[in-house]
N, C-alpha and C positions, 0 to 999 in steps of 0.2 A: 587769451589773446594778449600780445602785449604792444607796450607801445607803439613799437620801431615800426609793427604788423598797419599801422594807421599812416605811416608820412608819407606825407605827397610831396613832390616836386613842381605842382603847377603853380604855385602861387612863390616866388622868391623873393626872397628878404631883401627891405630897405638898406641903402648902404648910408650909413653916417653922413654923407655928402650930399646925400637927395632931400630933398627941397619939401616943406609940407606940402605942398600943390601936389607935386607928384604921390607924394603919401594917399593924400586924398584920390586923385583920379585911378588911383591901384586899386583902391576899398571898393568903389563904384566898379570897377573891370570883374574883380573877384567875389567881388556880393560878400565882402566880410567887411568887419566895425574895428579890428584890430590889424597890425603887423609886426615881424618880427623886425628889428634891426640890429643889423654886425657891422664889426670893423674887421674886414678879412673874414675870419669865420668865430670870433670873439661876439658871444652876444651881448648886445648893448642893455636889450631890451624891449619893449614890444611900447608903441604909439596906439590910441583910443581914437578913434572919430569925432568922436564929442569934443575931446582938446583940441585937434585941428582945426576941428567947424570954427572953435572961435579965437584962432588967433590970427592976430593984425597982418604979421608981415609972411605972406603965401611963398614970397619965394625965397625967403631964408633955409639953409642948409639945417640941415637936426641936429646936428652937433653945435650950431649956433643958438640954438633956440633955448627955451628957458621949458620948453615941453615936461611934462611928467611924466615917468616911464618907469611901468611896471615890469616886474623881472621875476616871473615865474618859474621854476624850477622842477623841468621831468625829463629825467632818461630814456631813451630807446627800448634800455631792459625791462622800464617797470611794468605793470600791469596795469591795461586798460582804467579799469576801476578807478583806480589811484585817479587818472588821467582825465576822468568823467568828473569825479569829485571836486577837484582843484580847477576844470576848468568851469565849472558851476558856481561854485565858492566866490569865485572871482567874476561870473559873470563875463569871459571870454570868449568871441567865436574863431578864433585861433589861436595856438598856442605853439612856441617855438620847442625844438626837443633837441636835447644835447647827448654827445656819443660819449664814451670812457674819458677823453679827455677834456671834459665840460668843453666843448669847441659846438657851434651852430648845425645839426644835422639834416634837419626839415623841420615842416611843418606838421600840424594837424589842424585842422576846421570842421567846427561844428557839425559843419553840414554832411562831411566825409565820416562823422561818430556817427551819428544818425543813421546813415546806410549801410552800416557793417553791423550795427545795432538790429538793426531788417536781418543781417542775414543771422544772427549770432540765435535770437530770437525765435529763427525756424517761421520766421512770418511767410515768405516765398514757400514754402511746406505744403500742401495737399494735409487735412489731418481735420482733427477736433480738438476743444479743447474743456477743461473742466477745473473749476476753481475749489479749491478746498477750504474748511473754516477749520483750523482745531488748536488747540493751546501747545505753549512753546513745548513743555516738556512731554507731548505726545508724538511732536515732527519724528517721523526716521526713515527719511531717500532710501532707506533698503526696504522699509515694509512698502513705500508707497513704490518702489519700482518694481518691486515681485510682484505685488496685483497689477500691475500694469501689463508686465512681461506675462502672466497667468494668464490672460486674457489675448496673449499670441499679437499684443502688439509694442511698439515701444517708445519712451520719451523723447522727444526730437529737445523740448528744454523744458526747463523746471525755475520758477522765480520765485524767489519769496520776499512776501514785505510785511510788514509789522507796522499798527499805530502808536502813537506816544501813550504810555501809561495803561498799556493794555496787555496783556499777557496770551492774546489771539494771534495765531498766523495765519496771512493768507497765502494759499500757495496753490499758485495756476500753471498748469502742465500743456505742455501744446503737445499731440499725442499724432501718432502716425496711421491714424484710425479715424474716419468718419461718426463710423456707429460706433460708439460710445457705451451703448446699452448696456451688456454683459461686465463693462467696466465699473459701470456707474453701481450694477448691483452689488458688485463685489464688494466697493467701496463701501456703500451701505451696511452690508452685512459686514463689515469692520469696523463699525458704528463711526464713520469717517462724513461727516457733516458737509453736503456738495453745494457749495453756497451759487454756482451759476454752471453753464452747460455751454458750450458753444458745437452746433452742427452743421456741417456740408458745407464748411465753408466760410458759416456768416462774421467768426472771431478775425478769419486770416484777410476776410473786404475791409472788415470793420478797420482792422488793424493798418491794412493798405492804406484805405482811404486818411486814416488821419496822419498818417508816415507823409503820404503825396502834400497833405495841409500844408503842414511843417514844413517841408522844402521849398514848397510853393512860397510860404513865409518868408522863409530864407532867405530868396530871390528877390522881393520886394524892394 
């Protein structure tokens, strides 16, 4: 998925002339901490909530102001990922995106990764799922997707994460399959190490529920 695939139009950019008051009562309308700002469609740069909360003069203009303004930099073309990184890095819950000629295209917000993150995940999926232990130089998405496919069913997604100074991956499959069973033996007898199980359901609530937290979060 790439960028462009994320920008919304409901939340539009401050224009150089609007006043931190209004910065402000936009973050509280839109339930974000950040915004973008242009002159025309030139991004300026994106305003913090925390610098607004504490400055003196509310109805000063943004181009008046003495504000700090971050200028983060992603394309419409790039990929997600990229996207997910930098706005973490930075700690942003919006982030401005710009088209071929670096000009202001939309948005994206936290809260809009998050949801597509739901769907990218296969969490709305009917399925099970099964977490795998095994060392880096044994991973290979073709052996583990032919037992999967062997067993007459198929991967809706595949994740894998790794700890610091460890040469273990774990790699949790959300599968299009309740019962597991026949999966799980195969695994086994491919000496493939099932470090957790999730059945009928319980990974795709579990999952729900903490996705609804997080928005609910959001909202606060």
């Amino acid at each position: 998925m790439l960028v462009g695939d994320l920008i919304t139009d409901e939340i539009p950019p401050l224009k150089i002339t609007d006043t931190v008051e209004m910065a402000l009562d936009w973050m509280e309308q839109f339930k974000v901490s950040h915004l973008a700002v242009v002159n025309n469609r030139e991004l300026i740069g994106i305003v913090a909530e925390a610098d607004l909360m504490d400055y003196e003069s509310p109805d000063e203009p943004i181009n008046k102001s003495k504000l700090p303004l971050l200028k983060p930099i992603i394309h419409h073309y790039q990929h997600t990922y990229e996207l997910v990184k930098l706005m973490s890095s930075l700690n942003l819950t919006l982030i401005p995106v710009l088209d071929d000629k670096e000009m202001y295209k939309g948005c994206i917000t936290l809260k809009g990764i998050v949801q597509n993150l739901s769907n990218m995940t296969a969490v709305q999926n009917p399925g099970g799922v099964i977490v795998l232990e095994l060392n880096q130089n044994d991973y290979s998405v073709t052996q583990i997707g032919n037992i999967v496919e062997s067993n007459d069913a198929k991967v809706l997604s595949l994740h894998v994460s790794s700890q610091p100074d460890s040469m273990k991956l774990e790699v949790t499959l959300k599968l299009n399959r309740e019962d597991l069973s026949g999966i799980l033996q195969t695994f086994t007898r491919y000496n493939y190490t099932v470090k957790a199980t999730f059945h009928h359901g319980d990974y795709d609530t579990d999952m729900k529920d903490k996705l609804n937290e997080f928005l609910h979060f959001l909202n606060i």
